[in-house]
C-alpha positions in Angstrom: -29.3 39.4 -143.3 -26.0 39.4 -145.0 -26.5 39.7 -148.8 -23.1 41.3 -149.9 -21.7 37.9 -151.1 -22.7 36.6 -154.0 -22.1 32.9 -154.2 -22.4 33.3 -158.3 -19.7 36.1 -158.3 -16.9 35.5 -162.1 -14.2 35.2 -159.9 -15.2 32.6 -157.6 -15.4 30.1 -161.1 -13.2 27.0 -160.6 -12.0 25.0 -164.1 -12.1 21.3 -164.3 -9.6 19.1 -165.5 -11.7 16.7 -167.3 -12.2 16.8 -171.4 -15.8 17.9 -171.6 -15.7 19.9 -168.7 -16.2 23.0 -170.9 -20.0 21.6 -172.0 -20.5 21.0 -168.3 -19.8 24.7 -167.6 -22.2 25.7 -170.5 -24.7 23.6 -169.2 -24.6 25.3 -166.1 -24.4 28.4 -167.4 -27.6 28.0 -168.7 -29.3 26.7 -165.4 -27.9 29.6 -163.9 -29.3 31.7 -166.7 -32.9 30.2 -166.3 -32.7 29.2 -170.3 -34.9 26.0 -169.4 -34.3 25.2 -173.5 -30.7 25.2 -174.0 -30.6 23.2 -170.3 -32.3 20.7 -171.6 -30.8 20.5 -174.6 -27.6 19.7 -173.0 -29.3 17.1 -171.3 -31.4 15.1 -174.1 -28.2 13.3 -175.7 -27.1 12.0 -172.1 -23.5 13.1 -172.2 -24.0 15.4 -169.1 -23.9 13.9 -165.9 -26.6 16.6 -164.3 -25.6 16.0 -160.8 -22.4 16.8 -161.3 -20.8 19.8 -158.8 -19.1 23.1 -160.0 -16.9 25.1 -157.4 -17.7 28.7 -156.7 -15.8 30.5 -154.1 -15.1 27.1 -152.6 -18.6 26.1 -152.6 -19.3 22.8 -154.2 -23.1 23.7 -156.3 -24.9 21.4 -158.6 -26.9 22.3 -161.2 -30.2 21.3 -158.6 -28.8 23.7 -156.5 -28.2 26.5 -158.5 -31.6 26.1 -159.5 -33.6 25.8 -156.6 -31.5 29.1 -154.8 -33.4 31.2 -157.8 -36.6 29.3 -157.5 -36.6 28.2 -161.0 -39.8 26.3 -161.5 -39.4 25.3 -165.1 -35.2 24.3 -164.6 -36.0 22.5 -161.3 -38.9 20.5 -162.9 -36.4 19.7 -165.8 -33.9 18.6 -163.7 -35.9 16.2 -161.8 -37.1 14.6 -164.9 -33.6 13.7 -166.4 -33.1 12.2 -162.7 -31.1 15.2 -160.1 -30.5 14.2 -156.7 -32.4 15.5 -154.1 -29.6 17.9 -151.8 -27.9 16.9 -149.3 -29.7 16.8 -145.5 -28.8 20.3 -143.5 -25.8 19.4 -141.0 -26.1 20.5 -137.4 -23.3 22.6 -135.9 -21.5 20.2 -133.6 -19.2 22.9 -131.9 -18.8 26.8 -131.4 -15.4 27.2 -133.0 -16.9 27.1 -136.7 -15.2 28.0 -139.7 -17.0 31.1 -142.0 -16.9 28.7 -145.1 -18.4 25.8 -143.1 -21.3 28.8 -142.2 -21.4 29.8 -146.0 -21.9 26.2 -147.2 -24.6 25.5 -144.1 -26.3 28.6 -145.5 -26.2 28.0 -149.4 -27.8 24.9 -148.5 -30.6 25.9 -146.8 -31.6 28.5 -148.7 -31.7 26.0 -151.7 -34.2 23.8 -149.1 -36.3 26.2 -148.3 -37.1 27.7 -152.3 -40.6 26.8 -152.7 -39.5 24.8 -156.4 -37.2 22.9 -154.9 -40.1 22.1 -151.9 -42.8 21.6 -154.5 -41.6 19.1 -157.1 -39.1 17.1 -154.7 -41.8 16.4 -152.0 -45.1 14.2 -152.3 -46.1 16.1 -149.3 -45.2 19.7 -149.5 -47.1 20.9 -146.1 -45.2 18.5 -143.8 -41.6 19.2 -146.0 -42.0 22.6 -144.9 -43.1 21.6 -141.6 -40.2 19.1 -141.1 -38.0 21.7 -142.6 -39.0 24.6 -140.1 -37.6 22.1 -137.2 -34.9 21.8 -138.9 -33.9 25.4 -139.3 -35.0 26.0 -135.5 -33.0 23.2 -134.9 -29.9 25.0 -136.6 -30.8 28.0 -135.2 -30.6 27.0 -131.8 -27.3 25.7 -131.8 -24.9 27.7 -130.5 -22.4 28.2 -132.9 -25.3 29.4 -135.1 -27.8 31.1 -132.2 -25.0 34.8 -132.2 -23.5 34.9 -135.8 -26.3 34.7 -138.5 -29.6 34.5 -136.6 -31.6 37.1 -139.0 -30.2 34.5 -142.1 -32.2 31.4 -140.7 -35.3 33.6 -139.2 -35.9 34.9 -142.8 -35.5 31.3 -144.1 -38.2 30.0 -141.7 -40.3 33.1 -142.5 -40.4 31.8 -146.2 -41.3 29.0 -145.3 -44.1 30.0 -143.2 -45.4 32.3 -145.9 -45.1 29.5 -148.5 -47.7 27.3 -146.5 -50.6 29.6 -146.3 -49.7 30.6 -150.1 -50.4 27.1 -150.6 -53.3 27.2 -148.9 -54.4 30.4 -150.7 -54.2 28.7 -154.4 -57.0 26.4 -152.8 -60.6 26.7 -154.2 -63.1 24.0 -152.7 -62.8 22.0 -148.9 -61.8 19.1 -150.3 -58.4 20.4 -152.3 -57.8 22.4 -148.5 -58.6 18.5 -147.2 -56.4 16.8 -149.8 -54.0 19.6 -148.6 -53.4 18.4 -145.3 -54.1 14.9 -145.8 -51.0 14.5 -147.4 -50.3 11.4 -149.0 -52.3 8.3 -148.2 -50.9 5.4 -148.6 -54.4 3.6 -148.6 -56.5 2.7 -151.6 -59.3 1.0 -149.5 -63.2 2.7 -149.5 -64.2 5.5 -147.0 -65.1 2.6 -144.7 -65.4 4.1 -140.8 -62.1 2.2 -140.2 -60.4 4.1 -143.4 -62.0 7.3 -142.5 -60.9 7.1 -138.8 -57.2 6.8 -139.8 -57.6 9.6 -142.2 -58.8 12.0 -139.0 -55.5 10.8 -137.5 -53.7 12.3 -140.4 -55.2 15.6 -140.4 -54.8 15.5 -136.6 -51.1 14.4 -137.2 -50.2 17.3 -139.6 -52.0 20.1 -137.5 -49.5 18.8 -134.7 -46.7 19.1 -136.6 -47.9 22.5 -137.6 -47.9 23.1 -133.9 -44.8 21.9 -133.5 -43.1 23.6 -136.0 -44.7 27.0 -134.7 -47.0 27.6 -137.7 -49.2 29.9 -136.7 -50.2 31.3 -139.5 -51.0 28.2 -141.1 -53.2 27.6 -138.0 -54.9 30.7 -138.0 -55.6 30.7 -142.2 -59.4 30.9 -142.5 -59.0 27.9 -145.0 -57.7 25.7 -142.4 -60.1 27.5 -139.8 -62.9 25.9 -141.7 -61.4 22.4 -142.0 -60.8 22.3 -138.3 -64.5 23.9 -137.6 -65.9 21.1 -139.5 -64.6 18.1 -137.6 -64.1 19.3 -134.3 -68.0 19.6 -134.6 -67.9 16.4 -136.1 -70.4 14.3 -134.3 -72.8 16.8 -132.9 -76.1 16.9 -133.1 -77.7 18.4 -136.4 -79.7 20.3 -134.1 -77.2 21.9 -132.0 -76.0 24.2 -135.1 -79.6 25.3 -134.5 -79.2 26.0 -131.0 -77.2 29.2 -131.2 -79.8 31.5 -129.9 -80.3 29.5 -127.2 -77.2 28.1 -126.0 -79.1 26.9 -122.5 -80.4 23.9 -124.3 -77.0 22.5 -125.3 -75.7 23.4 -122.4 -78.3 21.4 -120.5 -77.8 18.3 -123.2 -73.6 18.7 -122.7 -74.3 18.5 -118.5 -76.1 15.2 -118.6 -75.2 13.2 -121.6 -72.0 14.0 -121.6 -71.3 14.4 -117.8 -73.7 13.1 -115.4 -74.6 9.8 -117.7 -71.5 10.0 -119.3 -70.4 6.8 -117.2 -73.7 4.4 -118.2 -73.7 5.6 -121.9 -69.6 4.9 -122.0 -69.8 1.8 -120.8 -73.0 0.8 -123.4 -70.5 2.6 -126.1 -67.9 0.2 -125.2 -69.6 -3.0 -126.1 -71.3 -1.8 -129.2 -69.2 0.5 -130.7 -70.2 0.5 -134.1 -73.9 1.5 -132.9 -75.1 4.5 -135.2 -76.5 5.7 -131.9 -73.2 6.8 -130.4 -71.6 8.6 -132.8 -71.8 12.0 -131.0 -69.3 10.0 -128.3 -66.8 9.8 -131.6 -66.8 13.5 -131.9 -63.1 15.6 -130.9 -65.7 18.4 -129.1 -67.9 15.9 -127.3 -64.7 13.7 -126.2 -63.2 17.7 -125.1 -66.4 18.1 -122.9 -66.3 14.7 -121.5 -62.3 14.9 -120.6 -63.3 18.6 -118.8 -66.8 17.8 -117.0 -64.5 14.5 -115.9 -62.0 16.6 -113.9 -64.4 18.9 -112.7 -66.3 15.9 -111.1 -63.2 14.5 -110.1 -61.7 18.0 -108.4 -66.1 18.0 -107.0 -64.8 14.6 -105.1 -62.2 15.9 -103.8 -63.7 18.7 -102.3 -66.5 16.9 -100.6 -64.6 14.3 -99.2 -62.5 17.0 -97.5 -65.5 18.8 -96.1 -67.3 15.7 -95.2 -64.2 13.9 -93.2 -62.6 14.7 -89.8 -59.9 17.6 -90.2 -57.8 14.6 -87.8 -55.1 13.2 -90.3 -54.8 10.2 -88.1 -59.2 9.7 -87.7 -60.8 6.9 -87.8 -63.4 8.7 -90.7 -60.3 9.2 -93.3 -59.3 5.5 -93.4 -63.1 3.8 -93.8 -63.5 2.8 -97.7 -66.7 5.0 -98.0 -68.3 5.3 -101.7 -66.6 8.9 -101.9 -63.1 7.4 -101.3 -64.2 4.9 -103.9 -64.8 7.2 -106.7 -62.1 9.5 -106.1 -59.4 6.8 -106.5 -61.7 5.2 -109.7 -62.1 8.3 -111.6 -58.6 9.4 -110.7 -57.2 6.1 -112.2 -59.5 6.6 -115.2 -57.6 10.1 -115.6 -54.6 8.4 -115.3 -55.2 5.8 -117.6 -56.5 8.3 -120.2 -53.3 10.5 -120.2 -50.8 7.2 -120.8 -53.6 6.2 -123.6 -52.5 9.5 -124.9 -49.0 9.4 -124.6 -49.2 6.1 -126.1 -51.1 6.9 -129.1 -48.7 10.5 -129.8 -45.5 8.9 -128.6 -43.9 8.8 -125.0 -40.9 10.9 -125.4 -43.1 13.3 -128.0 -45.5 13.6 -125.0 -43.7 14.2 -122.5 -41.4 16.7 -123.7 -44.5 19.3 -122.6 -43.9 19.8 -119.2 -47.6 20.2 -118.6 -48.3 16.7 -119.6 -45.5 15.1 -117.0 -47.2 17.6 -114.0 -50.9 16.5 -114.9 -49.6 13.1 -114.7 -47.8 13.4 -111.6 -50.6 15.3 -110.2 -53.3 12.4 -110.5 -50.7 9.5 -109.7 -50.0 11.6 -106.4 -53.7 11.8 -105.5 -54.6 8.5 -106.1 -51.4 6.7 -104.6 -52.3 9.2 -101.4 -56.5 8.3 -101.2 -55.4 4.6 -102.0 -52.5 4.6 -98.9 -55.7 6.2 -96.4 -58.1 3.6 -97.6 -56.4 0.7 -97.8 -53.3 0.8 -95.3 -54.4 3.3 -92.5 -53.5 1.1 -90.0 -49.8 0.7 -90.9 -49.4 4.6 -91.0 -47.8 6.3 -88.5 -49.5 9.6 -87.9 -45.8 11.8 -89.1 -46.3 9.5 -92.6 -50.7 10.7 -92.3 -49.5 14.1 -91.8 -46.6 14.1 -94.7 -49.5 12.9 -97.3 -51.9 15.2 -96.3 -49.3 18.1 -97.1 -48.5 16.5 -100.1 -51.4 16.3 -101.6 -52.9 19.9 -100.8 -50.1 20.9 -103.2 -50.8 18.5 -106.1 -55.1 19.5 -105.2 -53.4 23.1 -106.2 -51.7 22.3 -109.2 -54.8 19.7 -110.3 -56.9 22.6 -110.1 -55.1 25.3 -111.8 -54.4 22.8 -114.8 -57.9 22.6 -114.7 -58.1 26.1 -116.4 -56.7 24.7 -119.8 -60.7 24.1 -120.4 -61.1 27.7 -120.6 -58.8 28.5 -123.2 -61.7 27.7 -125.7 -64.1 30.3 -123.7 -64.5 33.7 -125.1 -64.7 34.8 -122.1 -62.2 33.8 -120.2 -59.9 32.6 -122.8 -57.8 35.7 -124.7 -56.6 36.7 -120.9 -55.4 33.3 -120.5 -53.7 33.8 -123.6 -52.1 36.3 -122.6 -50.5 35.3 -119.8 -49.2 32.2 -121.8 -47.6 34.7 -124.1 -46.2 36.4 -121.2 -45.1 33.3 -119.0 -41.6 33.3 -119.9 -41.0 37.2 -119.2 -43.1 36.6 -116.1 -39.9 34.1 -115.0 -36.9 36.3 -116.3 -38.8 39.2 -114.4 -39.5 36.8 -111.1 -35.6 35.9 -111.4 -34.4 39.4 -111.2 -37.1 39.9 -108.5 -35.7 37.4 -106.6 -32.1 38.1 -106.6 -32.8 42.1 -106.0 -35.2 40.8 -102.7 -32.3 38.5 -101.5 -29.8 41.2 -101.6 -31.7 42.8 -99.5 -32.8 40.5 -97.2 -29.2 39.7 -96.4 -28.1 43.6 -96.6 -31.0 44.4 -93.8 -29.9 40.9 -91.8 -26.5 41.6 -91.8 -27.4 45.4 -90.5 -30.1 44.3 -87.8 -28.5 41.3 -86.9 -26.0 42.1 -83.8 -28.2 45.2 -83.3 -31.2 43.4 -81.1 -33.3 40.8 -81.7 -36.3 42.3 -81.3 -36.3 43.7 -85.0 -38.4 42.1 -88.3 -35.1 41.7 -89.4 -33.2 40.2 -87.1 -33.3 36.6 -88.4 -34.2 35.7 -92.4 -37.0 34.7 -92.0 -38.7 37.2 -90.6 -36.6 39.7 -93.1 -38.3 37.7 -96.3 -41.5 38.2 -94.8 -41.0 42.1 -94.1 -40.0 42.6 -97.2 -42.8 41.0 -99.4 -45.1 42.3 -97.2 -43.3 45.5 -98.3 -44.4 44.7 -101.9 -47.7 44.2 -101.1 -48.4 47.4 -99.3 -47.7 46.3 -95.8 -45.1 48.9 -95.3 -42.8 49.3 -91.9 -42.9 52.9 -90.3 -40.0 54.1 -88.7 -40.1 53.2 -85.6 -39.7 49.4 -86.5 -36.6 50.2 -88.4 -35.5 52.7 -85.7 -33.0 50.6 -82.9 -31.0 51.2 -79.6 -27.7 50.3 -79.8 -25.9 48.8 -76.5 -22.5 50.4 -76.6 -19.8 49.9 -73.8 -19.5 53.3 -73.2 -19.8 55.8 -70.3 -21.3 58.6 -73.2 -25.0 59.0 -73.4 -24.6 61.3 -76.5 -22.4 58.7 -78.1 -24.7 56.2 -77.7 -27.8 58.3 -79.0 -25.8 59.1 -82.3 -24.9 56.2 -83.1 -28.1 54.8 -82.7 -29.4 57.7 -84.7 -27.4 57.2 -87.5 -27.4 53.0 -87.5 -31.1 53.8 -87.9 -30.8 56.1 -90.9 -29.0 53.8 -92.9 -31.6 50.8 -91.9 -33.6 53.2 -93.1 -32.0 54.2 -96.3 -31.7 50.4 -96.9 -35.2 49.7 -96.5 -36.2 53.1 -98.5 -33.7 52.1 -101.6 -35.7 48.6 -101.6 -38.8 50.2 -101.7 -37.7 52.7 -104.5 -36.4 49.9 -106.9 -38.8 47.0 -106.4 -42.3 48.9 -105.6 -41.7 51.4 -108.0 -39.3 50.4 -111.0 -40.0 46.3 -111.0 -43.6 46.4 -110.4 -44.0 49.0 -112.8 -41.8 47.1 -115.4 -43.9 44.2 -115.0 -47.4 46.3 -115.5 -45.2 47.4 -118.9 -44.6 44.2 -119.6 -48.8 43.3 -119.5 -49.7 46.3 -121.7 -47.1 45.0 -124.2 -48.3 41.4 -124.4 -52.1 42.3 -124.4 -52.4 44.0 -127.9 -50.8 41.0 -129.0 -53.4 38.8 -127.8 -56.1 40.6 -128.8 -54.8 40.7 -132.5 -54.2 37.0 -132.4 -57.3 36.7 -130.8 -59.4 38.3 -133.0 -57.4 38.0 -136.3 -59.6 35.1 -138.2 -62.8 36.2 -138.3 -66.2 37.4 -136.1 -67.7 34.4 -135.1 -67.1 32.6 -132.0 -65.7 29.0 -133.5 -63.2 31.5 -135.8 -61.8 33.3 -132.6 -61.8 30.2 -130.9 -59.8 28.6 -133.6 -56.9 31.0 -133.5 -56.1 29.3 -129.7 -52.9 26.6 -130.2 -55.1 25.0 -127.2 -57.8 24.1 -129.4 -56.0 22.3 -132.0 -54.0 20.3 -129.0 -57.0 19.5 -128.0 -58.7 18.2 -131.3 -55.8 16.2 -132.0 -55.8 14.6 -128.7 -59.7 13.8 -129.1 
């Protein structure tokens, strides 16, 4: 970061024109100073105007300003009493060209944002100011007259702001100050009826989002907001399941049949008595977690039966009968579909489906039940091409279903700090695909283009067959040389002619296919192991990182709190 100007430099001073400008310059003298007495001296008569601007190196800066870049508790608190302006909002580079004073302004003004006095007394809720503001600066940063000039000036800022968060959570003492903390302000003064209390678990779920959003990870992960989160996403459970821990079988065996296999007679009894004391475990973020999981398992379980239990015929008789199976597949598949726009209702539809996950687990269950409901119910207007088209279809959306159903594991201990790691990894596992894929498909069209007058009895004499050589080639399936070796027919009377040639078109098929084998078997595939033992000690530290027990490490998963605000 870029510290040799000095926005507070005696040169850059502008005069004013006006009478009393001199007392105006004193006065901010003094706020620069950090003399909090002889600021607000100058302030008690009410002759200064205290949100009046002074000009520095062609930098408009108010006394709020001045104060907030060297976090000056006392000046900023003054200031706000004798009624300063909160700054001005942070302006978003429009275009590339940008001027270096319109940068130095942009930059002056965030760093007076993001000083934790100016955060602290101008806010009623600091956590989601600093939140709001960390978008913000991403925001900035992003843009691409910012994203190549002065990147390392706005990652500091956010850093600060990070750090500011859990020093706010540090100062806290008891649960209920860490509670009040992310609360924020309520704007309700009615009892801790169930109704109040429900809408105050929406806030804490609301503000862990944002903290999601905003990428605060450390905020997550901060053992005081570990224990917050602990508590209610075992809100609900039974007292005796904190009991249980030596013997995990027995609530297993309660979670597999009153949350999954009566999960559909004890949800409909919830639904017309909801305020029943009985069914408060239903109310719980972990019990309405299990209940969402053991509900795609069951509905993936009907899937898979129905397929082994049916003709393998597209067009038979036995896939177009409304059986019971068919039945439930299409009703629990619409309940899964009903549950997801529920949820994008209740967090927004453009917040909601911004994740790409949540548009391909929507599309996913749409596709299966628009394809079981088109077998069942119109079979006899399908032609057998249209049977066979939704039978392909779906296989691919019965993939995707069930690798989304994986998500589950992220809260396993098992399971979950290797999926972890591949999320951390998923976006250098595409940039490494990507160059995969170009290096494959220069070769594929450098061996075509070789083989392809040659003969046509070659793997690479059409591309098809040249793709599939080559990944095979990755794999291990390598060609010897007699597949690359080749005839040649020559019009020519010369026998030795003919030979060398051949000879040395072989050679360079083979130095083709050798050079492919070198770079891709060898140097990508061992880049990409590189790439997994740089990712994995990552995981591990983040997975590990907030304590021994199992809820702690569990905690530290983004996954988890997704999932506990969407419960």
């Amino acid at each position: 970061m870029d510290e040799s100007y000095d926005v507070f430099s005696e040169e850059s001073w502008r005069s004013f024109d006006e009478p009393d400008s001199g007392e105006h310059l004193r006065f901010l003298e003094a706020v620069e100073r950090g003399d909090a007495e002889t600021a607000e001296n100058f302030l008690k008569p009410g002759n200064i105007d205290v949100n009046r601007c002074v000009s520095r190196g062609y930098i408009h800066f108010s006394a709020l300003h001045l104060a907030a870049l060297q976090d000056d508790y006392k000046m900023v608190q003054i200031l706000q009493h004798y009624g300063a302006k909160p700054l001005a909002r942070i302006p978003i580079p429009k275009s590339i060209g940008e001027g270096i004073l319109q940068s130095r302004i942009r930059i002056a003004l965030c760093r007076a944002h993001a000083s934790p006095a100016y955060i602290l007394f101008y806010s009623d809720d600091p956590i989601r100011t600093i939140f709001n503001l960390c978008c913000e600066l991403k925001e900035v940063l992003d843009s691409k007259g910012i994203r190549n000039t002065c990147r390392e000036t706005f990652e500091h800022l956010i850093g600060k702001c990070r750090n500011l968060s859990c020093k706010m959570l540090d100062y806290c003492f008891t649960s209920n100050e860490v509670d009040t903390l992310l609360r924020g302000k309520i704007l309700t003064t009615e009892d801790d009826t169930c109704c109040c209390r429900h809408r105050k678990e929406k806030i804490i779920y609301r503000t862990v989002e944002m903290a999601i959003h905003a990428e605060q990870k450390e905020f997550i992960s901060h053992n005081y907001c570990q224990t917050l989160l602990q508590r209610e996403w075992l809100h609900g459970q039974p007292s005796w399941s904190k009991k249980a821990s030596k013997l995990p079988i027995v609530y297993y065996l309660y979670a597999f049949f009153v949350l999954g296999v009566f999960q559909l007679p004890l949800g409909l009894a919830y639904m017309f008595t909801p305020v029943c004391h009985l069914w408060r475990f239903f109310c719980g973020p972990k019990s309405k977690f299990l209940m969402h999981a053991i509900s795609q398992s069951f509905f993936l379980t009907l899937i898979l039966l129905y397929d082994m239990m049916v003709s393998d015929i597209p067009n038979a008789k036995e896939r177009t009968e409304m059986t019971l199976l068919p039945m439930l597949v299409i009703i629990w598949g619409l309940g899964l579909f009903i549950q997801e726009m529920a949820d994008a209702y209740r967090a927004g539809f453009l917040a909601h489906f911004a994740f790409f996950v949540n548009v391909l687990d929507l599309l996913t269950t749409f596709i299966l039940v628009t394809v079981f409901t088109a077998r069942c119910s119109w079979s006899d207007s399908l032609s057998t091409l249209t049977s066979v088209f939704l039978s392909s279809f779906s296989a691919f959306a019965v993939v995707i279903a069930g690798l989304r159903f994986m998500q589950n594991f992220f809260l396993t201990e098992f399971i979950g700090p290797m999926l972890m790691h591949f999320a951390n990894m998923f976006r250098d596992v595409l940039r490494f695909l990507l160059i995969f894929a170009f290096v494959c498909s220069a070769f594929v069209f450098g061996m075509h283009y070789l083989y392809n007058d040659a003969s046509d009895e070659t793997a690479f004499a059409k591309i098809e067959s040249a793709i599939a050589a080559l990944m095979g080639t990755v794999f291990g399936n390598t060609l010897g040389t007699s597949a690359l070796a080749i005839d040649l027919n020559i019009n020519t009377t010369s026998i030795d002619e003919v030979k060398s040639s051949s000879a040395f078109f072989s050679r360079m098929g083979f130095l083709l296919y050798s050079a492919f084998c070198l770079l891709c078997v060898i140097v990508l595939v061992n880049l990409l192991l590189q790439l997994c033992q740089i990712h994995m000690p990552d995981c591990r530290k983040q997975w590990i990182s907030n304590g021994n027990s199992k809820e702690r490490r569990c905690g530290c998963i983004t996954s988890e709190h997704q999932h506990l605000h969407r419960h």
